[in-house]
N, C-alpha and C positions, 0 to 999 in steps of 0.2 A: 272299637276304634271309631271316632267320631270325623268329620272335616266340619272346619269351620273356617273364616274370612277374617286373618289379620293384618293390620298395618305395620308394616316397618319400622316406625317412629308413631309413638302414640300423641298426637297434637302438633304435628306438623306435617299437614297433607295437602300443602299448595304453596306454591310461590310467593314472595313475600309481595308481590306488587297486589295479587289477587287478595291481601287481605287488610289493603289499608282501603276498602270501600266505603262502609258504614260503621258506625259507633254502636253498641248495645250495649247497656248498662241499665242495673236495679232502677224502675222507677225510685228519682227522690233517696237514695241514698249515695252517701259521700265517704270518703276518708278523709280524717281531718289531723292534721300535726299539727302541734302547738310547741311556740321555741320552748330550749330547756331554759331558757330566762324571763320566762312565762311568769308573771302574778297569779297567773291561774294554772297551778301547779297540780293541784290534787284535781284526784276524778269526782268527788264530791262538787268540786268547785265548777269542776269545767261542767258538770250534768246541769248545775243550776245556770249557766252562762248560758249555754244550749238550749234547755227550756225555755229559755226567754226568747229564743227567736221558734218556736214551736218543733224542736228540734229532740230526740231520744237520742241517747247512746245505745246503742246493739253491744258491741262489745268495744270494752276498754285494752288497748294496749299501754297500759302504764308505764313498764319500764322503756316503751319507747316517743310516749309522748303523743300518739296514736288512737284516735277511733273511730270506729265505724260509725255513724250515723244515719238516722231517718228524720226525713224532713218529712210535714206531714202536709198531703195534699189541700191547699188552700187559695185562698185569693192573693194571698201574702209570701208565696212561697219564693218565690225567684227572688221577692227581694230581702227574705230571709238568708237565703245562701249567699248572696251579695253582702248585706252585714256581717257574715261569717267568713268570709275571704278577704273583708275590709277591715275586720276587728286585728288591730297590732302585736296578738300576742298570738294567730294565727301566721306559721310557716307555710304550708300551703294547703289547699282542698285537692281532692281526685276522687272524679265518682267511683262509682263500685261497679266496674265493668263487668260482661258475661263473656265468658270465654267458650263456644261450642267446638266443636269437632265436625273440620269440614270430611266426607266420608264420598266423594266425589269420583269412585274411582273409574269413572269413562276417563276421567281430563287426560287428557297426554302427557300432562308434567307429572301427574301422581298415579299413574295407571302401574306404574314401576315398586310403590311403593305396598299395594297389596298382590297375595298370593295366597295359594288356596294350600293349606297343611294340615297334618294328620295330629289329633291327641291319643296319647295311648295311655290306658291303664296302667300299673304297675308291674303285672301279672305278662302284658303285651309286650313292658320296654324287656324283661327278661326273654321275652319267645322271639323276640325278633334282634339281639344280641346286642341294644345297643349298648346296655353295661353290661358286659361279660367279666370285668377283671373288676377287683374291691380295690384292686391301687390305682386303680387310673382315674382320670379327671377326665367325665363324659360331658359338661355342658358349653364345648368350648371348643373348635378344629384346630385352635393355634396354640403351643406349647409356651403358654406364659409363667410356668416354673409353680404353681399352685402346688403338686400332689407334694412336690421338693420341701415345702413349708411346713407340712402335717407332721413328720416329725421331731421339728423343731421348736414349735409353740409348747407355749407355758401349758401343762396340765390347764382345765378348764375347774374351776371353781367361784362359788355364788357371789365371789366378791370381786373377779375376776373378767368378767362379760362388760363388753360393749353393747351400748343400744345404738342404734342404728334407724333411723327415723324414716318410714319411707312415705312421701307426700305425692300422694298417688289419686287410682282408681278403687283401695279396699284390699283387702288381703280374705282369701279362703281357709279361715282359722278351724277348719275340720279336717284338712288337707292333712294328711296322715304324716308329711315331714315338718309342720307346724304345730304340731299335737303334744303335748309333754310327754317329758322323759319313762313318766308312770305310764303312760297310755298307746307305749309303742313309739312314739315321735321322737323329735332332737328336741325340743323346749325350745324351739326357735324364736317362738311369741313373747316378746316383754310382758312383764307382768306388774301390774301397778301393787306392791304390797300393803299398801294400805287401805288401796278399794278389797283388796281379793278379802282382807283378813275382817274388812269391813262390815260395817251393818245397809243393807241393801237400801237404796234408795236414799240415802246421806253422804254427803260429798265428805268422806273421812280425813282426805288431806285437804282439802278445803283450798283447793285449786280453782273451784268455779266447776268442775264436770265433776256430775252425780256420777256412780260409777263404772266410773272408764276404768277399767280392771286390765285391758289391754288397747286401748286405740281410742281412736273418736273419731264421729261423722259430721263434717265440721257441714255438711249442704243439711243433716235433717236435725242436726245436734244432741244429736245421742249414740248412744257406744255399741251401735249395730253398723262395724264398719265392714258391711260383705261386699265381696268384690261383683259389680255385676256388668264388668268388661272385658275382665281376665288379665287386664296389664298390669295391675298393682301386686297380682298371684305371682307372676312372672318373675317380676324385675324383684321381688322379695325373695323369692328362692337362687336365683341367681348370688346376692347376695351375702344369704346363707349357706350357702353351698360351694363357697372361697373355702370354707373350714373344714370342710368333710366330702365324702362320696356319698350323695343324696341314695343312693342307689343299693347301698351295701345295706345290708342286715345282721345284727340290730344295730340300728341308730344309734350314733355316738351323740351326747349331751352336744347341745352347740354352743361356744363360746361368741357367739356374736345374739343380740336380740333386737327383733324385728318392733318398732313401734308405727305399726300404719294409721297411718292419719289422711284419712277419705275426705276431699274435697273435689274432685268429679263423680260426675254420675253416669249412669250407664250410657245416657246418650254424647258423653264426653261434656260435658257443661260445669263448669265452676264461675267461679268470679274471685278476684283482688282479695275481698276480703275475708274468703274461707282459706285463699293459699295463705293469706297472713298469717292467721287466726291459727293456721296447720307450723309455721312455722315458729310462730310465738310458742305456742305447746309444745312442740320438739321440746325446744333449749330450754322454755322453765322445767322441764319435765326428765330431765337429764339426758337425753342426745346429744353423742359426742359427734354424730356424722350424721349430715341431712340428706338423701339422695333424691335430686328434682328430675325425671326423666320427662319434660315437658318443657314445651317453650314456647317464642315466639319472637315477630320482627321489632316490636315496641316497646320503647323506655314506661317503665313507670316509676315515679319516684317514693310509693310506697312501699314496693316489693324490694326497690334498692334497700329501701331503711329497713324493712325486714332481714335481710341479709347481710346488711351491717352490723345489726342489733346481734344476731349469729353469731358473727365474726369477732365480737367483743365477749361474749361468751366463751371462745376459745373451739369454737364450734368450725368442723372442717364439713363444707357444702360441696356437692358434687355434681353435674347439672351434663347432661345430654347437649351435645353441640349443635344438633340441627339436623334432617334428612333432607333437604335442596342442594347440596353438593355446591355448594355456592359460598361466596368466604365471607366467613364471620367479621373479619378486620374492615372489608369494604363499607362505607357510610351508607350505601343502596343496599346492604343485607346486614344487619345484625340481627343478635339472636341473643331473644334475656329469656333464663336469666341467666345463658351463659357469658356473656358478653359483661355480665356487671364485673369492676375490677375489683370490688371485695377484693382484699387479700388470701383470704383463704378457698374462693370460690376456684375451683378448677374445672375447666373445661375441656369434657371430652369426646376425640374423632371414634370412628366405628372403623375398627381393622378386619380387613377380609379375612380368607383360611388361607389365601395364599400370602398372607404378612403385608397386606400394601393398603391402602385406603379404598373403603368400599365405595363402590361407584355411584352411592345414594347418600354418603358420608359428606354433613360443611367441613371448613379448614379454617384455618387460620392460623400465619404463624406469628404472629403474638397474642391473639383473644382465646387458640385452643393450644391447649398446653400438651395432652399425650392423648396416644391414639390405644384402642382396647377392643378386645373381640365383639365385635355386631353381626356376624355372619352367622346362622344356622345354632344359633344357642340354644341349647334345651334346658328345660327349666319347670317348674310346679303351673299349673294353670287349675281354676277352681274347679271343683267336680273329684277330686283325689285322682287326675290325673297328670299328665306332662304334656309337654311339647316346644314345636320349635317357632321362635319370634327372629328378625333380623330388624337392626337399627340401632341407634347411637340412645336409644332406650335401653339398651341390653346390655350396651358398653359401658356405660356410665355407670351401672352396680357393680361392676366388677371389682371397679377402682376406690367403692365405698365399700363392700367388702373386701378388699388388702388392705385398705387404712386401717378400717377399726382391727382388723388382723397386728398391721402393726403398732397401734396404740396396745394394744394386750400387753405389748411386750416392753414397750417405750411409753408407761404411762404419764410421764410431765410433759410429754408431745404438747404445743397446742395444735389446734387446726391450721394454723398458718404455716407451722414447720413438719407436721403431716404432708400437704400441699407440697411443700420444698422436695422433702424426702421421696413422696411419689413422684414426682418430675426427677432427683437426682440419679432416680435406681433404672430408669427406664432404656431397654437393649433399643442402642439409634442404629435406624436399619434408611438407607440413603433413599427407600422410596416414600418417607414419610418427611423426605427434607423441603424445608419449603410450606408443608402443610400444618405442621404443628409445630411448636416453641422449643420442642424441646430433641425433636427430630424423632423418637423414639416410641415403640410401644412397650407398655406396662408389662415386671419383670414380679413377679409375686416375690420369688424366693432373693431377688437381691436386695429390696425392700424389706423380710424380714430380717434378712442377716446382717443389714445396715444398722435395722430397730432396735436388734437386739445385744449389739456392740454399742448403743447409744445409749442403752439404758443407764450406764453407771455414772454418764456424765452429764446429761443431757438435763439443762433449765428449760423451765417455760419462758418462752421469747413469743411477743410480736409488734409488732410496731403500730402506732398509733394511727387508724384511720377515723375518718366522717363520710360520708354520704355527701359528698358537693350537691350543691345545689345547681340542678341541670335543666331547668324547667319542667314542668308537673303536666299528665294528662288534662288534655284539654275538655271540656264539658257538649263540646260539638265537633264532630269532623271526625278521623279516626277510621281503625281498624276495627273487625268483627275479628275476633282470636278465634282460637279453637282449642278445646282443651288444654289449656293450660298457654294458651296465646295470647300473651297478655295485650288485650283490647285496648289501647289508651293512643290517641294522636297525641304528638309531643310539641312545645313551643319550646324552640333554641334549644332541643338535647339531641341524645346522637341520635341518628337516622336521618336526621332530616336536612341533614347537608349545611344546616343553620350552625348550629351549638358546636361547643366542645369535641376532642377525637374524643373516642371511645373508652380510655382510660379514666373513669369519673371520677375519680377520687382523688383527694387529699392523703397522701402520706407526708406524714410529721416525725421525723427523726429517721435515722437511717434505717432499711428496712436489715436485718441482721436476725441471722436463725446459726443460733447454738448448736446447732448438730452436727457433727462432721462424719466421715468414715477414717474409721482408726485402722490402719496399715503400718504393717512395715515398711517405715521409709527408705528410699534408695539414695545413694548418696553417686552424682554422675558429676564428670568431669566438667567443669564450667564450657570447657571449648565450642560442647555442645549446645550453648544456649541458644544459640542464633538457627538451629535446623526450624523453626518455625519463623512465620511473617508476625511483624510485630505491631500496634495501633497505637496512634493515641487516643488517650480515654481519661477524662477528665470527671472524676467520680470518686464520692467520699470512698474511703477502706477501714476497717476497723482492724485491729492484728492482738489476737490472746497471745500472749507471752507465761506461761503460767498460770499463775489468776489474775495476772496482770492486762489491763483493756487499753491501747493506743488508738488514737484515732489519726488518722496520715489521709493523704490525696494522692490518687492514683495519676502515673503519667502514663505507662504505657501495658498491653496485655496482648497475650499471645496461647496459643494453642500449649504453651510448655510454661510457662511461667506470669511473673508480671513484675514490675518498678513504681516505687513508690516515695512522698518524702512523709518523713514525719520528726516530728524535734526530736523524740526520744533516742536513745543507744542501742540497738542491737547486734548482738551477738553474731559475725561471721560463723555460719555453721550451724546455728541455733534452729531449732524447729518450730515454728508457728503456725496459729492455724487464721484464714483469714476470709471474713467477710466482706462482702463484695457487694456492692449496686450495681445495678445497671446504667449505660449512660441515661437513659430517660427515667429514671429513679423509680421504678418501677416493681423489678425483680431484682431479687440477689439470688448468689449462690454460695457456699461455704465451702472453702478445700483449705486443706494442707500444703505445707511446701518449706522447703529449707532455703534458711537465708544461703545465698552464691556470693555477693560482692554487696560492697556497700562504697559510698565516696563521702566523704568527712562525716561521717555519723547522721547524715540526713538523708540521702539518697540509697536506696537499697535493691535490690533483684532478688527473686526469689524463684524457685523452680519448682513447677506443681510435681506432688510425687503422689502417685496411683489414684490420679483425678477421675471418676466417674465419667465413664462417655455421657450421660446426660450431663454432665455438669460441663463437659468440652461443646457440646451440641451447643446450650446456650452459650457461652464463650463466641461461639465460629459467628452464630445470629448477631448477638450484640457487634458484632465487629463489622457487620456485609456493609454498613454506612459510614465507618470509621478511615481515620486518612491515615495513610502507613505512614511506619516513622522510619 
C-alpha cells in the first residue's frame, strides 16, 4: 500500500478571481480560423498565404477551418500577425495559451481540495474486503442502478463497442484491467486496426499519426500516451467500469473502448492547441463520446469551435462542472468548457454518498444539467493498482460511461438526444433542486431501459447549431489556467460582465429529439386537469401524430399536461407524442400525452401520461419565471 497526494478536481484548484492575473502562452504561436467563405479554402492555399507573412502551419484543423500556427521570431513579427488578423478572409486569431496546474495546497480556498489516500494492489483491495461480492458495484457509495444494467445489455461483440475518448493526463495501458481479453484484461483499450495490423513506422490509415495503435500524445506527438499524473488512469477506469465489476475474476470482454488522448503533462501543463488537436482526433477517429474532466473560468473561442465541430459529428461531450462550489450560471464564475452551450455538451455537479451535492461541487441551474457520484470513487490509478479520487472529475465519467452504455443499445442516438435521454432518466431528489437543470441525479438502469425501448423507433435528430461569435482571447491581459484552464482573457464574451449571457449559441430550427419513453398510457378523467398550476408559455411545439409531424404554438403548461393551437385536426382521445422547447429556446424535452379536449379543431389540451420526473423537473424550472394563467 502506497499514500500519495491527490486533488479533488484535476485543473481546478483556486478561485476563479485568483486566475485571471497573467496570460502565458506559446511564444509566437496563434490559432487561426478562416471564414467557411473563405477564397482561401484549402490548406495547401492557406500554408502558402501564411508563408508569406513568415508564418508555419503546426497542425491543420481542416474540417474546421482551423490552425495552429508559428510566427517566426523576427523584426517583422507583430506586424506579421497584424496582417493576419487584418487579412478578410481571417475570423479570428487566439494565441496558444498554457494551461498549468496551480498545486497551492496551503491556500485556504483549496486546502479542501487535497487529501492524503491510500492505493492498493489488487491482492490488498481483496484482503481488506473492499469488493467481497462479484455483483456489486464498488466504485461508487451511491446506488445509481449500474449493477441493475449488466444484465440487460446487448451481449458485447466486435462490432458492437463504443469508443469513448478520454482527453486527459495519459491512461496506464499495462494496467491489468486495460490489458486485453488474451492477456487476462477486459480489452478496455481502443484499438487502431489498421495501425495494429500495420507496418510499423507508416501511418497505414493515413490520419497524419504514425502509429497510434491505441492513443496519442498530443504535448510530445507520439503514441507513448503514459499516464504520469494518475488522473487520466482514474477517470478511464471509472468509465470503464459502468459495464462490469472491475473487481471480479475473470474479466469480462468490455463493451465500451477507452481512446486516451494525452495533452497534459505530469506537471499539469497543456495548451489550446493539443486540447484541440486531442479533440479533433477523438471525432475523426470514431468517438462517439468525449469525456473533458478539466476546466476553467475563460471563454475561448477555439475550444468553442472545437466542441462545435463535435457536436456536428453527432459526438456526445461530457465535461466536469468545476470544484469552487460556486455557480456556473453567474457572469463572475463560469466554467468552460462546461458552460459552452454546445448542444450536446453536458454539464456535470459531484453528488455526495449521502445523495446531495458535494460541498466542493459548482451548480448551476441552467449551465449544469445532472448531478453524479464525486465522493470517494475507487477506480484504476497507474502502477496495476486502485484507489480513491473525489471531484466532479470522477462524476463526469460516470455519465460518459451510461451514455456510450446506452448508445450500445440505441445506436441512431445522436450525442444531442444522448444528452436529452441522460438528463430525462435522472431520480430528482429535492436536495439537488435549484443546483442542477434537471433537479436530479444520474439513474444508469432507467437510461438503459429507456435506450433500449427506443431502439425500434428512435431517428437521429439534432438541430442545427454555429459557434456565435463571442469575442476571441485576447493577446494581452488574461488568465494563467491550470491544467486544462483555459488561459485566454475575453473581449465582450461571457465572463466579463461585457458580452452575451452565457448561452452562446445559435440554434436554427426547433431544437426537437425523437425519443420518447414508450408506456402504457392511462386514460384519467378530464376533471382532473386543473390539480396542477398552470403558465403561460409562448413556444414552438411540434406533435407526431403517426408519422405524421405538426408544427403548433404552445399557450399554456403544467406539471400534468399542456395547450396548444395548431391548424391541423386532431383526434379527441388520440395519442401523440410531443416536442417541446423551452421558453428561451434553449432546451427541449419529449413526452407523451393523450389529446383531453379540443375547441373548434385549433385549440387542444393534452395530458402527460407517465412523464419522466426529469422531464417534470425541467417542466417546474422552465415555469419558476412564467406568469400563471
Amino acid at each position: 500500500m502506497k499514500r500519495f497526494l491527490i486533488g479533488l478536481i484535476f485543473s481546478i484548484t483556486a478561485p476563479a478571481s485568483s486566475l485571471a492575473q497573467s496570460a502565458q502562452a506559446v511564444p509566437g504561436e496563434f490559432i487561426v480560423k478562416y471564414k467557411s467563405t473563405s477564397s482561401s479554402s484549402s490548406v495547401a492555399k492557406v500554408r502558402t498565404k501564411l508563408a508569406m507573412k513568415s508564418a508555419s502551419v503546426q497542425k491543420a484543423f481542416a474540417g474546421m477551418g482551423m490552425y495552429h500556427i508559428s510566427l517566426k521570431a523576427q523584426a517583422g513579427e507583430a506586424q506579421n500577425l497584424e496582417d493576419i488578423k487584418n487579412d478578410p478572409d481571417v475570423e479570428f486569431v487566439e494565441p496558444n495559451y498554457i494551461f498549468t496546474k496551480v498545486d497551492d495546497a496551503s491556500s485556504s480556498n483549496n486546502a479542501q481540495l487535497y487529501v492524503y489516500q491510500s492505493s492498493y494492489t489488487y491482492n490488498e483491495v481483496l484482503t481488506n474486503n473492499i469488493a467481497q461480492n462479484d455483483n456489486l458495484y464498488h466504485q461508487a457509495p451511491i446506488n445509481v442502478g449500474v449493477t441493475s444494467t449488466w444484465s440487460q445489455i446487448t451481449p458485447v461483440s466486435p462490432t458492437n463497442k463504443v469508443v469513448v475518448a478520454v482527453v486527459d493526463t495519459g491512461l496506464d495501458k499495462n494496467h491489468t484491467f486495460f490489458k486485453s481479453v488474451a492477456n487476462g484484461g477486459s480489452g478496455a483499450l481502443w484499438v487502431n486496426t489498421r495501425e495494429y495490423n500495420g507496418t510499423a513506422g507508416v501511418d497505414d490509415d493515413q490520419n497524419g499519426y504514425v502509429d497510434d495503435v491505441s492513443g496519442w500524445n498530443f504535448i510530445s506527438n507520439t503514441n507513448n500516451f503514459l499516464d504520469d499524473d494518475d488522473h487520466g488512469t482514474h477517470v478511464a477506469g471509472i468509465i470503464a467500469g459502468v459495464a462490469q465489476n472491475m473487481f471480479a475474476r475473470p474479466l469480462q470482454e468490455s463493451p465500451i473502448q477507452i481512446m486516451p488522448l494525452k495533452f497534459l503533462d505530469a506537471n499539469g501543463s497543456g495548451t489550446t492547441a493539443a486540447a484541440i488537436n486531442a479533440i479533433y482526433y477523438a471525432v475523426n477517429n470514431g468517438a462517439k463520446v468525449i469525456n473533458n474532466s478539466w476546466g476553467g473560468p475563460n471563454y475561448s473561442r477555439s475550444l468553442h469551435e472545437a466542441l462545435a465541430y463535435a457536436y456536428d459529428q453527432q459526438v456526445l461531450i461530457v465535461t466536469a462542472a468545476g470544484n469552487y462550489h460556486t455557480n456556473n450560471d453567474s457572469s463572475d464564475y463560469p466554467m468552460y468548457p462546461a458552460n459552452y452551450d454546445v448542444p450536446s455538451n453536458i454539464a456535470v455537479a459531484s453528488a455526495s454518498q449521502y445523495d446531495t451535492l458535494s460541498n466542493f461541487s459548482n451548480y448551476g441551474a441552467n449551465l449544469v444539467h445532472v448531478a453524479s457520484p464525486g465522493e470517494r470513487i475507487f477506480s484504476t490509478l497507474p502502477g496495476d493498482v486502485y484507489g480513491y479520487m473525489d471531484g466532479t472529475s470522477m462524476a463526469a465519467p460516470f455519465v460518459a460511461g451510461m451514455a456510450a452504455m446506452a448508445l450500445r443499445e440505441a445506436p441512431n442516438m445522436t450525442g444531442y438526444q444522448l444528452k436529452q435521454a441522460v438528463m430525462n432518466s435522472v431520480d430528482v431528489r429535492s436536495s439537488y433542486n435549484g443546483l442542477v437543470s434537471t433537479s436530479g441525479r444520474i439513474n444508469a438502469n432507467a437510461l438503459i431501459v429507456d435506450a433500449k425501448n427506443a431502439v425500434a423507433t428512435v431517428s437521429s435528430y439534432q438541430p442545427e447549431y454555429k459557434a456565435q461569435l463571442r469575442g476571441v482571447a485576447s493577446d494581452s491581459g488574461g488568465s494563467a489556467g491550470g491544467c486544462g484552464l483555459v488561459s485566454t482573457a475575453i473581449h465582450n464574451g461571457p465572463g466579463n460582465g461585457q458580452g452575451p449571457t452565457p448561452m452562446a449559441g445559435v440554434m436554427v430550427g426547433l431544437m426537437a429529439l425523437p425519443l420518447a419513453v414508450w408506456f402504457v398510457l392511462r386514460r384519467r378523467d378530464p376533471k382532473h386537469q386543473r390539480k396542477h398550476e398552470r403558465f403561460r408559455m409562448s413556444s414552438q411545439i411540434r406533435v407526431m401524430v403517426g408519422d405524421k409531424e405538426l408544427v403548433g404554438s404552445m399557450n399554456t403548461i403544467s406539471q400534468g399536461g399542456l395547450s396548444f393551437n395548431t391548424e391541423e385536426a386532431l383526434e379527441k382521445g388520440g395519442i401523440i407524442t410531443m416536442r417541446i422547447t423551452s421558453p428561451d429556446g434553449h432546451e427541449m424535452i419529449e413526452v407523451q400525452g393523450q389529446v383531453v379536449w379540443s375547441e373548434q379543431n385549433q385549440a387542444y389540451g393534452v395530458q402527460f401520461a407517465n412523464a419522466r420526473q426529469g422531464t417534470l423537473a425541467m417542466i417546474q424550472q422552465w415555469t419558476q419565471n412564467l406568469v400563471k394563467s
